[in-house]
C-alpha positions in Angstrom: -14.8 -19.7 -11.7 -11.3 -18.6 -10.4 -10.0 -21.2 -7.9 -10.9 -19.4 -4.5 -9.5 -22.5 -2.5 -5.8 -21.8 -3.7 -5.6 -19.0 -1.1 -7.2 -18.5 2.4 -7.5 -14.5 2.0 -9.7 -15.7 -1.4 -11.9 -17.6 0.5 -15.6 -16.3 -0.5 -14.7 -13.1 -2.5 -16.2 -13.0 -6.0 -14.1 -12.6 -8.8 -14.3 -11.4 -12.3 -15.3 -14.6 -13.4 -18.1 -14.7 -10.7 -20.2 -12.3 -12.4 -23.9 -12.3 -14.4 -23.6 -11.9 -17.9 -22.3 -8.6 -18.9 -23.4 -7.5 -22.1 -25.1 -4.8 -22.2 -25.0 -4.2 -18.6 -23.3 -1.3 -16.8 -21.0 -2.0 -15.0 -19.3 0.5 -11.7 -15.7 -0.1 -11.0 -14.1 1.6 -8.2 -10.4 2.0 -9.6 -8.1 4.2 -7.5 -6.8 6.8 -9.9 -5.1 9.0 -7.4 -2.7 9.8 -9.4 0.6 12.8 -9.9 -0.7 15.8 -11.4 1.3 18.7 -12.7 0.7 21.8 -14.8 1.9 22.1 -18.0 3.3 25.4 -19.8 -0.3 26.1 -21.1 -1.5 26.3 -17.4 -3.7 23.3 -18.0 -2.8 20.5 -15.6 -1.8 17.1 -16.7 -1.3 13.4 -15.6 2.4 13.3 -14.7 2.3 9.3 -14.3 -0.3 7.1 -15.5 0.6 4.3 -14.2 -2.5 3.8 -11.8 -4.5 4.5 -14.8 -2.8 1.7 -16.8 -2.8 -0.6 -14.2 -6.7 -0.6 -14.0 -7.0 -2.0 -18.4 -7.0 -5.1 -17.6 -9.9 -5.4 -15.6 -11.3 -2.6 -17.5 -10.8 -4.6 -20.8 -12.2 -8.1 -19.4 -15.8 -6.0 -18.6 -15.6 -4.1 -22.2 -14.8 -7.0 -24.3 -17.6 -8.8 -22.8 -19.7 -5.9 -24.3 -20.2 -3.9 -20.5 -20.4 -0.5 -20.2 -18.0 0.8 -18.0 -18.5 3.6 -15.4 -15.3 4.5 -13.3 -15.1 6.3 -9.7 -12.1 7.5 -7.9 -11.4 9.9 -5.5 -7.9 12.2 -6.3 -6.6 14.4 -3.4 -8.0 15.4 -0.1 -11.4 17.2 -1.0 -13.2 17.0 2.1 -16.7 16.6 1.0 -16.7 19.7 -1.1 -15.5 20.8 -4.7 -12.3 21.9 -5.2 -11.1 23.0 -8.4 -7.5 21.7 -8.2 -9.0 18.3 -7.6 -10.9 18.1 -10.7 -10.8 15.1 -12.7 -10.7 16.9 -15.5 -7.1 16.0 -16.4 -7.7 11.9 -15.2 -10.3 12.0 -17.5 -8.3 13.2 -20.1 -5.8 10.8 -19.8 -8.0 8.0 -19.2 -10.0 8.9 -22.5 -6.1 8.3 -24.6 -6.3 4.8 -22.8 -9.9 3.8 -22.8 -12.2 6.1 -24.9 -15.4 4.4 -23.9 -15.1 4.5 -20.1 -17.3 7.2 -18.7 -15.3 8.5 -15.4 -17.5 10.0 -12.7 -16.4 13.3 -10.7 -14.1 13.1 -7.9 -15.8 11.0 -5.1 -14.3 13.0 -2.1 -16.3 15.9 -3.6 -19.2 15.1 -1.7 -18.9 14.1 1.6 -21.4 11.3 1.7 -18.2 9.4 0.9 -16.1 9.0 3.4 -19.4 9.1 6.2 -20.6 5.7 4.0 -23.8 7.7 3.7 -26.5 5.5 2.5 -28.4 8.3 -0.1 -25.1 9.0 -1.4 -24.5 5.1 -2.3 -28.0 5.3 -4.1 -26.6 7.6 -6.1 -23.5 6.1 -7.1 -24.7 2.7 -7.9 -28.2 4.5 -9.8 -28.8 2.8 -13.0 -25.8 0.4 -13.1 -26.3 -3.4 -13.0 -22.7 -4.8 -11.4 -19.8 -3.8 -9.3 -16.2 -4.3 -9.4 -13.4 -3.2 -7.0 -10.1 -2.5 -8.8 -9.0 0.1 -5.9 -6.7 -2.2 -3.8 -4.8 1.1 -2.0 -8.1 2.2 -0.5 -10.0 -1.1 0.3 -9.3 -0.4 4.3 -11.6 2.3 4.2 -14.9 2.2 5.0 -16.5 4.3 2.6 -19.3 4.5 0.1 -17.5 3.8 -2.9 -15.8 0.5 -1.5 -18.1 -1.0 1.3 -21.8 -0.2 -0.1 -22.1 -1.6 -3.9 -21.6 -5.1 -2.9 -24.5 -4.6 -0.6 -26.8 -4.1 -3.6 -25.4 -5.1 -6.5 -23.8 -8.4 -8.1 -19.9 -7.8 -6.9 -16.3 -8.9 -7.7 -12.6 -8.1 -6.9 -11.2 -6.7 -10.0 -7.4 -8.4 -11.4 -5.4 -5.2 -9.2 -7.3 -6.8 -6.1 -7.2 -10.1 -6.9 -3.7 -10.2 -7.5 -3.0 -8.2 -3.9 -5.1 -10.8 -2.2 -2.9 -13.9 -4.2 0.5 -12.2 -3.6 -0.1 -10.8 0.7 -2.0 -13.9 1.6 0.8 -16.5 0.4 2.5 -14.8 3.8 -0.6 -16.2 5.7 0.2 -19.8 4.3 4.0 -21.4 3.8 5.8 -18.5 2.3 9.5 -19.3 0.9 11.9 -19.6 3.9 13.4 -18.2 5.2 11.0 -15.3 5.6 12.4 -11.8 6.0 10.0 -8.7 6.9 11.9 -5.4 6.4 10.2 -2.2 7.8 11.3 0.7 8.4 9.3 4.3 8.3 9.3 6.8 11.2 6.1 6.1 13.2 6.7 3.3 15.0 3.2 3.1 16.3 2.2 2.9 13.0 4.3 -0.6 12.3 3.5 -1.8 15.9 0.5 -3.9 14.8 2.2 -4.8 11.7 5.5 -5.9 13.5 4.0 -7.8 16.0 1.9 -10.2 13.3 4.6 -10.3 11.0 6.1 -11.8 14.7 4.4 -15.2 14.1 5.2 -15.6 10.8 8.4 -14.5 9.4 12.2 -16.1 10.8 13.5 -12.5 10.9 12.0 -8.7 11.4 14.4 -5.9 10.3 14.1 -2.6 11.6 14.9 0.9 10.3 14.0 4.2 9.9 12.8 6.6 12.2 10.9 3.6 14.2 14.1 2.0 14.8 15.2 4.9 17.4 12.4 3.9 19.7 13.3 0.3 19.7 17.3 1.6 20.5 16.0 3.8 23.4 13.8 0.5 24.6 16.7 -1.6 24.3 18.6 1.0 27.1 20.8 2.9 24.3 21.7 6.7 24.2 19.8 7.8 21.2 20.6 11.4 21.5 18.1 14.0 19.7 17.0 11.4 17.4 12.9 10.5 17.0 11.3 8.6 19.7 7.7 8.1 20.4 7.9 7.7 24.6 4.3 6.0 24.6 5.3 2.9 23.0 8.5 2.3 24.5 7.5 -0.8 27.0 5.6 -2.5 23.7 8.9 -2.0 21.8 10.6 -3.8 24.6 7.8 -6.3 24.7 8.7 -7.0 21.4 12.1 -7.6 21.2 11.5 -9.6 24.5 9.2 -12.1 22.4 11.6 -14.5 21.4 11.5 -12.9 17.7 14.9 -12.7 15.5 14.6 -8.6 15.5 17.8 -6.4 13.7 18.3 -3.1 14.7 20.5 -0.6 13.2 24.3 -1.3 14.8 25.1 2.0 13.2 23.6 5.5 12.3 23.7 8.0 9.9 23.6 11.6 12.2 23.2 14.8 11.3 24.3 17.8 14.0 22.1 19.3 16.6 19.4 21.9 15.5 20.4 21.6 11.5 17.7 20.8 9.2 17.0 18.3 6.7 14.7 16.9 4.4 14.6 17.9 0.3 16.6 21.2 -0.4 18.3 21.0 3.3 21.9 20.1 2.0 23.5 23.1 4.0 26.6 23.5 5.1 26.1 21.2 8.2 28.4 18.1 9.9 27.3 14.7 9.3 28.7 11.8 10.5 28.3 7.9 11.2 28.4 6.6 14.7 27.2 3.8 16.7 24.1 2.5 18.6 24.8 5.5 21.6 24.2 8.8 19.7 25.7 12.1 21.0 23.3 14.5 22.8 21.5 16.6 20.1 22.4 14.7 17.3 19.9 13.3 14.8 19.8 9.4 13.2 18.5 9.7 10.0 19.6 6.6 7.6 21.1 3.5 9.3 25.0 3.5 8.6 27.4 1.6 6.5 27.7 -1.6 8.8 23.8 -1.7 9.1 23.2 -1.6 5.2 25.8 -4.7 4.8 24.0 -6.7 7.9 20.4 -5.9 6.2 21.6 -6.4 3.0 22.7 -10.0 3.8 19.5 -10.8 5.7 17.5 -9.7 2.2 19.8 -11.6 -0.5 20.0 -14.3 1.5 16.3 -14.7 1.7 13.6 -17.2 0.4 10.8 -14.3 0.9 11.4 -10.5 1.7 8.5 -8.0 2.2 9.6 -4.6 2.6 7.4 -1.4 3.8 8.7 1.8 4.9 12.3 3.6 4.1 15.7 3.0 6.0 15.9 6.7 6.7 14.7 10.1 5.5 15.7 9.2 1.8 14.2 12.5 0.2 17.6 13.9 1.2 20.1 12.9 -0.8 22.7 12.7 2.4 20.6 10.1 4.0 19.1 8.3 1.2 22.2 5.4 0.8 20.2 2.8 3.0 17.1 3.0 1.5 18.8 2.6 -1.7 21.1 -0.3 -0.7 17.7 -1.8 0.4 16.1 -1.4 -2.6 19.0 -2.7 -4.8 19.2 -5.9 -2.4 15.4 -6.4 -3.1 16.5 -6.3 -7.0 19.3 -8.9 -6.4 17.5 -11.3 -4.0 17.2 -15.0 -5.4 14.0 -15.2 -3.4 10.4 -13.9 -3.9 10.3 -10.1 -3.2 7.8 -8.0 -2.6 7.4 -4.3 -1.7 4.9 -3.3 0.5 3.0 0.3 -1.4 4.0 3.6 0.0 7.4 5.3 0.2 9.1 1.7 -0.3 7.5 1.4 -4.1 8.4 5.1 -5.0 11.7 4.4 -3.9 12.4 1.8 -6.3 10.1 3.4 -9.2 12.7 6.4 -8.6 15.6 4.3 -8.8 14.5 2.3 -11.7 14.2 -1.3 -9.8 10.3 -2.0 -10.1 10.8 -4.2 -13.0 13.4 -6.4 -10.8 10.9 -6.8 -7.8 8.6 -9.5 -8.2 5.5 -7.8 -6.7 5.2 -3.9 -5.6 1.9 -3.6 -4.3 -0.5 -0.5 -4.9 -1.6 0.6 -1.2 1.0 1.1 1.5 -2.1 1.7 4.0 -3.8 -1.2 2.7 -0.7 -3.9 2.9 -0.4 -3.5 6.5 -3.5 -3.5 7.6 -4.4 -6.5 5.8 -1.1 -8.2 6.6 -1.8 -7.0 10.5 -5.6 -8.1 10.7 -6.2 -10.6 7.5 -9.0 -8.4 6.2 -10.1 -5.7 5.0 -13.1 -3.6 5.0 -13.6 -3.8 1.1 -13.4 -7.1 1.1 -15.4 -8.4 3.8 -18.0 -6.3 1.6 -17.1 -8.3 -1.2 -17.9 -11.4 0.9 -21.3 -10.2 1.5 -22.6 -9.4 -2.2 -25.2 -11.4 -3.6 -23.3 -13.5 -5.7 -20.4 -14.3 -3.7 -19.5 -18.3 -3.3 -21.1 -19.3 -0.5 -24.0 -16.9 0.0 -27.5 -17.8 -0.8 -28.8 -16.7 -3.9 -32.3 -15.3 -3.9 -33.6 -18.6 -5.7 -32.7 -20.2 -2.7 -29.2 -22.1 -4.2 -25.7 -21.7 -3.1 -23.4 -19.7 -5.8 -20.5 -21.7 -6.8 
């Protein structure tokens, strides 16, 4: 047994340790091998980074060594419920077989569409003829498909070691986190951080706001943001916010690029940009937070106990607005505290600039992190909580597991 009492978001999941004997068993393990592919000079496409791949052997490892057979699902791409040849798994397969010759990996799950409807026939045929079930795939455990939310209705269940160590890292935020407590968050859909923002409310000493979001809390707060992104329909609960009593940091200065020029990767035309304050001229765009922002922020984050970060300071893909994100990221590598980095653009920031290995946890699903941060569960593991051998539930004998 693993200690589920040393974190509240543990409470009642199975783990690895929590499962029958394994040996010559068969064992499913949703991993979440959605992966870079890219094609090579041959035409054949290839793995460009295995890291999801090699993050899923250790879980993978503990089931072989104690003699399971090992059948791996994933889904790669956006399928649809139908085959699509430049979603094969082919090339994950190939890959996978370099790591782990003796996993058998299924095809792509989105192929069918029984999937993402959590159909009940197509669940019987996933699980057919396997005796266990372990969920490794962290990033997509908020969704309430087949592969994530229907084995542990029928089979013996655990978190793997990618999930488990999620649960360990998020949840010390539910409990007495390092203070002070700094949640960074940037991204540019603020109603996609609303829910987020307001949890992280009641539990962190400071929220920091960039990105595109951060024009909406600007305009809410009565300044001139000129042609930069807002998102009208949340404008009162920005204001609601920043009302709350909550220590909340908006940029003091902006990054703008000229009316009607564009931007994003390949846009470095021949176009004015230029730093200004909190009231933006008429037309003009905010896309990074400026120089006097980065050295606020960047104080708030070394000066930190705990920092989570989720979402870029601007639209980084463009070199000429890519300096906060960066300054971000380097704080995050400098902080004394505990970091971690929330999954989604914030981790392949600092994979491209080389800082992962200076962060002390980046986790694997951007989706995932938030919604478990903003509701303290997820779907694929309040499933896990259900299975028949999970502590607490009644085994068919009629005894508690333990």
């Amino acid at each position: 047994m693993t200690g589920h009492a040393l974190n509240p978001l543990l409470a009642g999941i199975p783990l690895l340790g929590d499962l029958p004997a394994l040996h010559g068993r068969r064992v499913l393990v949703r991993v979440d091998f959605n992966v870079p592919l890219r094609d090579s000079a041959d035409g054949m496409r290839t793995v460009a980074d295995d890291f999801r791949i090699r993050a899923a052997l250790p879980t993978i490892h503990f089931l072989l060594e104690r003699g399971a057979r090992v059948r791996a699902c994933t889904h790669l791409g956006r399928p649809h419920g139908t085959p699509e040849p430049q979603w094969d798994l082919a090339p994950v397969r190939a890959a996978l077989t370099e790591l782990a010759p003796e996993v058998e990996l299924m095809e792509n799950l989105r192929f069918d569409p029984g999937e993402e409807r959590n159909d009940v026939a197509f669940l019987h045929r996933l699980v057919e003829g396997c005796d266990a079930y372990v969920n490794d795939a962290f990033g997509v455990s908020h969704r309430a498909h087949a592969s994530i939310v229907g084995p542990p209705t029928l089979l013996p269940s655990a978190a793997g070691y990618l999930v488990q160590r999620e649960i360990e890292t998020l949840g010390m935020l539910f409990g007495k986190p390092r203070r002070p407590f700094v949640a960074v968050v940037g991204g540019s859909k603020v109603a996609d951080k609303l829910g987020v923002l307001t949890a992280l409310a009641q539990r962190a000493d400071a929220l920091v706001v960039g990105g595109g979001m951060a024009f909406t809390f600007l305009a809410a707060a009565g300044h001139d943001v000129g042609g930069s992104l807002v998102d009208e329909n949340h404008l009162d609960q920005c204001a609601a916010l920043m009302a709350s009593g909550v220590r909340l940091l908006l940029p003091i200065d902006t990054v703008a690029l000229e009316p009607g020029a564009p931007f994003g990767p390949g846009c470095e035309v021949d176009a004015e940009v230029r730093v200004v304050g909190q009231e933006i001229p008429a037309g003009w765009q905010g896309l990074d937070i400026g120089p006097q922002t980065i050295a606020a922020y960047t104080r708030e984050i070394t000066g930190a106990g705990t920092v989570l970060w989720n979402g870029p300071m601007g639209v980084f893909e463009d070199p000429r607005f890519a300096r906060g994100t960066a300054e971000v990221a380097a704080a995050m590598a400098i902080c004394p505290g505990f970091t971690i980095v929330g999954g989604g653009d914030s981790a392949n920031a600092v994979d491209e600039l080389g800082l992962c290995d200076e962060i002390d946890f980046v986790s694997t699903g951007g989706g995932a992190s938030l919604e478990l941060l903003e509701h303290g569960d997820l779907p694929g593991l309040e499933a896990l909580r259900r299975a028949p051998n999970a502590p607490g539930v009644d085994s068919p004998s009629g005894r508690t597991s333990r």
